[in-house]
C-alpha positions in Angstrom: 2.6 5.3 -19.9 -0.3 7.1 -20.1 -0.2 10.6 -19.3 -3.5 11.8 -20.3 -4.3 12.8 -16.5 -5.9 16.5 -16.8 -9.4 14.7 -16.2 -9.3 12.0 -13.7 -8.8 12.3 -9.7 -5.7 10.2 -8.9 -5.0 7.1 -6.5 -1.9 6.1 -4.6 -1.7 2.9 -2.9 1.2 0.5 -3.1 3.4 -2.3 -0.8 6.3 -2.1 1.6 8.7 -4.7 -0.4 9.2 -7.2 3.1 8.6 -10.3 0.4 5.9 -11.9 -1.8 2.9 -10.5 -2.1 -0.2 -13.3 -1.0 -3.8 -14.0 -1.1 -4.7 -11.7 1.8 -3.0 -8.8 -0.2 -4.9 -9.6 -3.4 -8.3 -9.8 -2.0 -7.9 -6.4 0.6 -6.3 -4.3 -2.2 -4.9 -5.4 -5.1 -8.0 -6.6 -6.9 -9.6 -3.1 -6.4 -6.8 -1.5 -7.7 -6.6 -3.3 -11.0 -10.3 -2.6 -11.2 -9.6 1.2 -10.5 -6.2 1.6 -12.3 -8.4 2.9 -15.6 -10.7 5.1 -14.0 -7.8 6.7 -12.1 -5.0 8.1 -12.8 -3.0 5.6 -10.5 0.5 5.7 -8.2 1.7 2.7 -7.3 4.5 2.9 -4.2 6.8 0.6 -3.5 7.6 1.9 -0.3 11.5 0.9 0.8 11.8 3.3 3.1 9.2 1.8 5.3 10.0 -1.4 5.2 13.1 -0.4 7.2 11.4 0.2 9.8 11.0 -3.5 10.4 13.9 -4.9 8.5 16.9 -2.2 9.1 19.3 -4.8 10.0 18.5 -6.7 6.6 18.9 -3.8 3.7 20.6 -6.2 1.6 17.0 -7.8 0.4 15.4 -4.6 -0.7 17.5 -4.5 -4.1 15.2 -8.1 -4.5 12.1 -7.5 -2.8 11.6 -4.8 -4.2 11.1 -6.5 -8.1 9.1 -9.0 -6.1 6.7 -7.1 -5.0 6.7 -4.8 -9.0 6.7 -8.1 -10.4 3.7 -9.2 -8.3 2.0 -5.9 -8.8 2.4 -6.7 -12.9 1.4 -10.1 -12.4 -2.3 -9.3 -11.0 -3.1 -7.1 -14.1 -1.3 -3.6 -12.9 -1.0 -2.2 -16.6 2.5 -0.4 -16.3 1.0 1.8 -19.8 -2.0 3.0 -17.5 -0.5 3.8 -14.3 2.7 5.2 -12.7 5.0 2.2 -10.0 7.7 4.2 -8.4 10.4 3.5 -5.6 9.6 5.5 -2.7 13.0 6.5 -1.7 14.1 7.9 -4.9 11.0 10.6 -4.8 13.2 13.0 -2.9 9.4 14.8 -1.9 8.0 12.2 0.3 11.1 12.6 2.4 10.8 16.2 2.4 7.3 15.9 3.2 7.8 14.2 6.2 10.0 16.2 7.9 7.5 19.1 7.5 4.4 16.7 8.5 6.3 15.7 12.0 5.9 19.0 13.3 1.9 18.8 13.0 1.7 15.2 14.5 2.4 14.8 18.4 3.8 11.6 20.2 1.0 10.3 21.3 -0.8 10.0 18.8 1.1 8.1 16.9 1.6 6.0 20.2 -2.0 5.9 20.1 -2.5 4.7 16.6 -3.7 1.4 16.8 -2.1 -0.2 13.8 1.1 0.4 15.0 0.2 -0.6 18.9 -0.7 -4.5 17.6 2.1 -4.5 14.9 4.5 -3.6 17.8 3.0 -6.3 19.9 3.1 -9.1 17.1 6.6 -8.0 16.9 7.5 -8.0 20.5 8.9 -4.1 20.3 9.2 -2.7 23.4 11.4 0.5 22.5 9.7 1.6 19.2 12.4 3.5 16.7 11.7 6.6 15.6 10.5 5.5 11.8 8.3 2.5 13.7 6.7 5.0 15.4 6.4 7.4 12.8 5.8 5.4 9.9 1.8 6.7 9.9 4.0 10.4 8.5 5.8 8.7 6.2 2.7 7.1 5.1 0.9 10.4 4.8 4.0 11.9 2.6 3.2 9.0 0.0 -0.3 9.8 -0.6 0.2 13.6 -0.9 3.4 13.7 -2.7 1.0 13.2 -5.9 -1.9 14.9 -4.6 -4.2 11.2 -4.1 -7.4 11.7 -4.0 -8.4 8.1 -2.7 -6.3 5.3 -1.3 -7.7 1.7 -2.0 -5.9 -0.3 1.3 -6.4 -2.9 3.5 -9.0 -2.7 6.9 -6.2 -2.6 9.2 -4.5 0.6 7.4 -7.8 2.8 8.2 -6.4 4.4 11.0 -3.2 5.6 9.1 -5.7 6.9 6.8 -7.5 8.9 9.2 -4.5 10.4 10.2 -3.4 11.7 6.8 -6.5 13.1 6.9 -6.0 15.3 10.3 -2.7 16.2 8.8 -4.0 17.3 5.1 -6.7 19.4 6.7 -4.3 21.3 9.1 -1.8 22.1 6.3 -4.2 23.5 4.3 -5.9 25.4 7.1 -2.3 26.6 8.1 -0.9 27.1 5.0 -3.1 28.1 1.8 -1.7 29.6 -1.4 -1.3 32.9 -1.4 -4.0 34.6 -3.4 -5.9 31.9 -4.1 -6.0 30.7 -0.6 -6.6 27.7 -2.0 -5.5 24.3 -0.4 -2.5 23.1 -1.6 -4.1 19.3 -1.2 -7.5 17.6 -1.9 -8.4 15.5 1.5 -7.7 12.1 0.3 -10.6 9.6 1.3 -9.6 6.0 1.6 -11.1 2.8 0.1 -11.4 -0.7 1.8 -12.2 -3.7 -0.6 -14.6 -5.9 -0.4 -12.9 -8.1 1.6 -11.4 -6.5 4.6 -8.8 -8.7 5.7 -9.1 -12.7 5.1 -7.3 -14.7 8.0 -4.6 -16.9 7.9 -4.6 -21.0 6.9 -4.2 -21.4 10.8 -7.1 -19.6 11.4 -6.3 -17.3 14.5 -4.7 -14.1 12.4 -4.8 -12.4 9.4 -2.9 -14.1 6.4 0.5 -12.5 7.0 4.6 -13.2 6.1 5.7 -13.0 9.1 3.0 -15.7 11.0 3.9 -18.1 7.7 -0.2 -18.8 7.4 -0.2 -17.0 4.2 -1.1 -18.2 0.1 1.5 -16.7 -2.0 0.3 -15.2 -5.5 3.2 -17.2 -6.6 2.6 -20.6 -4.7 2.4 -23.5 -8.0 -1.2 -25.4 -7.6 0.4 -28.2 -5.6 1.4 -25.9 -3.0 -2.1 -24.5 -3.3 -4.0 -27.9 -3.0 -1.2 -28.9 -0.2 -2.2 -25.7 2.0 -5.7 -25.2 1.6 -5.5 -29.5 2.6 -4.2 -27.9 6.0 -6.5 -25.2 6.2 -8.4 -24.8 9.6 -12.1 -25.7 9.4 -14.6 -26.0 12.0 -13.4 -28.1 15.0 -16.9 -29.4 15.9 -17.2 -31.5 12.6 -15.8 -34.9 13.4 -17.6 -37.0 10.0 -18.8 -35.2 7.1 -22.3 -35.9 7.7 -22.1 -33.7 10.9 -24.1 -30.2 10.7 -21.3 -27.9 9.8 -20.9 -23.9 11.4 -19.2 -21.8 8.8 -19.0 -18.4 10.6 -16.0 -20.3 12.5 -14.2 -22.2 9.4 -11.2 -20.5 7.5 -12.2 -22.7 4.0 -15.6 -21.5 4.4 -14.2 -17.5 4.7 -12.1 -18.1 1.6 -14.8 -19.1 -0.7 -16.5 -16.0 0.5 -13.0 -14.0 -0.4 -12.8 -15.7 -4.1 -15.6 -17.7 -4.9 -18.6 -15.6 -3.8 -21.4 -17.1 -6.6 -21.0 -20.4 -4.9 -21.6 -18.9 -1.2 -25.1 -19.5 -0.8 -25.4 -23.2 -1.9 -21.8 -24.1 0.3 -23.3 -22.7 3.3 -26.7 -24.4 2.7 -24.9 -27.5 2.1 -22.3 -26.8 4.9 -25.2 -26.3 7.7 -27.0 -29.6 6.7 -24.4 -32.3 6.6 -24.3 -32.5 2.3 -20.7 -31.4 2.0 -17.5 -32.8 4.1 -14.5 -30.7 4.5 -12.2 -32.3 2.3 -14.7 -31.9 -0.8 -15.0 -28.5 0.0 -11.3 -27.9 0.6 -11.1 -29.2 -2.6 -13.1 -26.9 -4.9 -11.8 -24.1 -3.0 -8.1 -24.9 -4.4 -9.5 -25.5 -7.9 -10.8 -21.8 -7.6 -7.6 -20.3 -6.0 -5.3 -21.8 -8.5 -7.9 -20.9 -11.7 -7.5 -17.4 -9.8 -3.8 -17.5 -10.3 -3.0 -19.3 -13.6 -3.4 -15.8 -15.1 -1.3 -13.9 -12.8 1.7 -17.0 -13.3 1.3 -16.3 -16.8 1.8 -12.7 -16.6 4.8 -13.7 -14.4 6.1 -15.4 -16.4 6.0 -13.1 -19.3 8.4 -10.5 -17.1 10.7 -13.1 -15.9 12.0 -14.3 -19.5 12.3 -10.3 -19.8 13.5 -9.3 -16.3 15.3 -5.6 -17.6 11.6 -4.9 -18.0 11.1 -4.8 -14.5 13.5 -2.2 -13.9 12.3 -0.2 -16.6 9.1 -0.2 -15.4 10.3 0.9 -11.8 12.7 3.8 -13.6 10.2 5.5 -16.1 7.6 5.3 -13.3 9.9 6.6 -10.3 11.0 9.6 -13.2 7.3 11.0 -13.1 6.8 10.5 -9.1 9.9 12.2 -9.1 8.3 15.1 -11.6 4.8 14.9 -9.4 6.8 15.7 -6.0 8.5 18.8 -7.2 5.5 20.3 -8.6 4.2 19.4 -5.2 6.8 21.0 -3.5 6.9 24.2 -5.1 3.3 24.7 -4.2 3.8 23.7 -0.5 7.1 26.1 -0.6 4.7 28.6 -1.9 2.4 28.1 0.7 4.2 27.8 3.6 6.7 30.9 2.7 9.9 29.0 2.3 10.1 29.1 -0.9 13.0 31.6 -0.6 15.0 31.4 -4.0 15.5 29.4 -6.8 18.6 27.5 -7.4 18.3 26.9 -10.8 21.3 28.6 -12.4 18.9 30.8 -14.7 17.8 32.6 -12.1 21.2 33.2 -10.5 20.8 37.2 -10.4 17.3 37.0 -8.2 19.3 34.9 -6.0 22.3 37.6 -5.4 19.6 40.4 -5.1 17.9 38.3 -2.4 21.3 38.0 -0.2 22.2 41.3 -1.0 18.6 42.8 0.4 18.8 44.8 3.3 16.2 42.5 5.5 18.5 39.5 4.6 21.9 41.0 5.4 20.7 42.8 8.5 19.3 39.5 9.8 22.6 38.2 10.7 23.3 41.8 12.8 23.2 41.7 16.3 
């Protein structure tokens, strides 16, 4: 792993492990972070945690989805030598974290945020659970465990970035370090690809698991050919000599999503009647799966070497874990609460501390 950090700002971004990761994923955030991962020194979270706030009643998958989604993350091109994957729940900081954010974040708005208003809709949540609700916290907690400076994500996450921002800047205006008064975290800004969001094959949502409209990074090229086949395109065109619109076709916002060179001539062609939809379903696979041959290579690489994955996940999770003390101590610092140090070499500063006349008389009536 490379640790030569001192002069680079740093990125965290990452995945809540609920299953494999698809197209939509790639093209909102994961081909910006392999782009970034060299200029940056980069955090990649695979967030557990959160993805019980949708799937509490299943934790038995997360020991799986959890490789899926590292092994998916390897797959693209994340170089495991250049940045840093880790398992959220095992960084005892981001819990820590928080706790201590919820008390600068009222209800309302996080019932407010409208990320998690349409997620509880699509889900049919009436009574939201306290980490449903608060999962906008927890998300804030992973980006400043490490001190990120930018957060590549997806359109829809915006608003969750916003609110790490709000919460950043009243920590630091609350609590700077003594004597410096400097802030104890940089504001992180966050990054939306170039593609926003890309909608699903049935053309009325974004591509997501749980609406089954989605192109795995996984899927084999006959599953590729047999779903872009089913793709949605534009209900007006009846023969393929028919004037085409594209603004309304899925195909025609895929090829936009991963086969941009070739935009201009489609939609020319598309508008004038030169093109019929199965022709242009049909190049559109071709590109998709010579997008992925790569990424099943690199799959398959780590598959006839699973420990690997683990590995991977371990070293990682040891220097997030290293990251969030060093993290800590400064917000103890800042916040007064760092009281004492339980380390066993410092035992005797601990046993003058409870034997101070301020702490002993505290507990007098």
């Amino acid at each position: 792993m490379n640790t030569n950090t001192t002069t680079r700002q740093r990125i965290l971004t990452g995945d809540r492990p609920t299953g494999r990761l698809h197209l939509g994923h790639y093209v909102g955030s994961l081909q910006d972070r392999v782009a970034l991962q060299y200029d940056y020194d980069t955090f990649i979270i695979v967030a557990d945690v959160q993805a019980l706030t949708t799937n509490f009643d299943r934790p038995e998958a997360l020991a799986h989805d959890v490789r899926q989604v590292t092994l998916d993350n390897l797959a693209v091109g994340m170089d495991p030598d250049a940045c840093t994957i880790l398992v959220q729940s095992l960084v005892p900081a981001i819990a820590e974290l928080t706790v201590l954010y919820s008390m600068l974040v009222t209800v309302n708005a996080l019932r407010h945020n409208p990320t998690i208003k349409t997620e509880a809709i699509q889900r049919g949540y009436k009574d939201l659970t306290y980490g449903f609700l608060g999962y906008p916290v927890s998300q804030a907690a992973d980006i400043t465990f490490c001190r990120a400076h930018l957060v590549p994500v997806g359109d829809d996450q915006m608003p969750h970035i916003e609110l790490t921002r709000k919460i950043v800047r009243r920590f630091n205006d609350l609590y700077p370090l003594p004597g410096s008064g400097e802030p104890v975290f940089p504001v992180p800004a966050g990054r939306v690809g170039r593609v926003g969001r890309l909608v699903g094959l049935d053309g009325q949502a974004k591509m997501s698991k749980s609406l089954d409209n989605c192109i795995y990074l996984d899927d084999t090229p006959a599953e590729v050919a047999r779903k872009v086949r089913q793709a949605v395109t534009d209900p007006a065109r009846i023969h393929a000599s028919d004037p085409g619109h594209p603004a309304v076709c899925t195909v025609f916002a895929y090829h936009q999503a991963v086969n941009e060179e070739f935009v201009p001539e489609l939609e020319a062609a598309c508008r004038a009647g030169c093109i019929g939809c199965v022709a242009c379903k049909d190049r559109l696979a071709r590109v998709i799966n010579a997008l992925l041959a790569p990424m099943h290579e690199r799959r398959a690489s780590y598959l006839a070497h699973p420990a690997g994955i683990d590995e991977v996940l371990a070293e990682g999770t040891r220097r997030a874990r290293a990251e969030g003390e060093e993290t800590m101590r400064r917000v103890r610092q800042a916040m007064r609460i760092d009281y004492f140090s339980l380390d066993e070499r410092a035992e005797p500063s601990v046993l003058a501390f409870l034997n101070a006349p301020a702490f002993a008389h505290s507990f007098v009536p």
